[in-house]
C-alpha angles and dihedrals in degrees: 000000000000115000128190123209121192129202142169106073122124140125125320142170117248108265090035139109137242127176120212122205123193118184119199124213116248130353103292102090089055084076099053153063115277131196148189122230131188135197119196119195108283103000135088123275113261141198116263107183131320130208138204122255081248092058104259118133111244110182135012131187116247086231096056097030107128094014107061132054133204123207139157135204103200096186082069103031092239129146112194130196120194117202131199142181088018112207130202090247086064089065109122151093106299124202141186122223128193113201100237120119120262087013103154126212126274120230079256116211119265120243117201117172108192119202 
């Protein structure tokens, strides 16, 4: 079964950057479309970016447009999201998703931005 396993969060001030890393398990998700994720304390999880198994970006949120940036090396299995000019309001649980059926949840990073 594949797992994905995300790193990379921590605590930032607002205005900073973080970069978050998720390795999958295996080669399947290298084939396939690949997504971040965030949950923020007391809301529904929503969807962040998404990328194309070739490695272009597909979606961004309109609240992370311009700030965030999806990639993808697919040799490592890896999906990464950089994030700048981090805001109070980013501040979540963030993970990553691979398309493939049956596919469970990683333990995904937590992003907290402090004022």
């Amino acid at each position: 079964q594949v797992q994905l396993v995300e790193s990379g969060g921590g605590l930032v001030q607002a205005g900073g950057s973080l970069r978050l890393s998720c390795a999958a398990s295996g080669s399947i998700c290298s084939i396939n479309a690949m997504a971040w994720y965030r949950q923020a304390p007391g809301k529904q999880r929503e969807l962040v970016a998404t990328i194309s198994s070739r490695g272009s970006p597909n979606y961004y949120a309109d609240s992370v447009k311009g700030r965030f940036t999806i990639s993808r090396d697919n040799a490592k299995s890896t999906v990464y999201l950089q994030m700048s000019s981090l805001q109070l309001e980013d501040t979540a649980v963030y993970y990553c998703y691979c398309y493939v059926r049956g596919i469970s949840w990683g333990q995904g990073t937590q992003v907290t931005v402090a004022s």
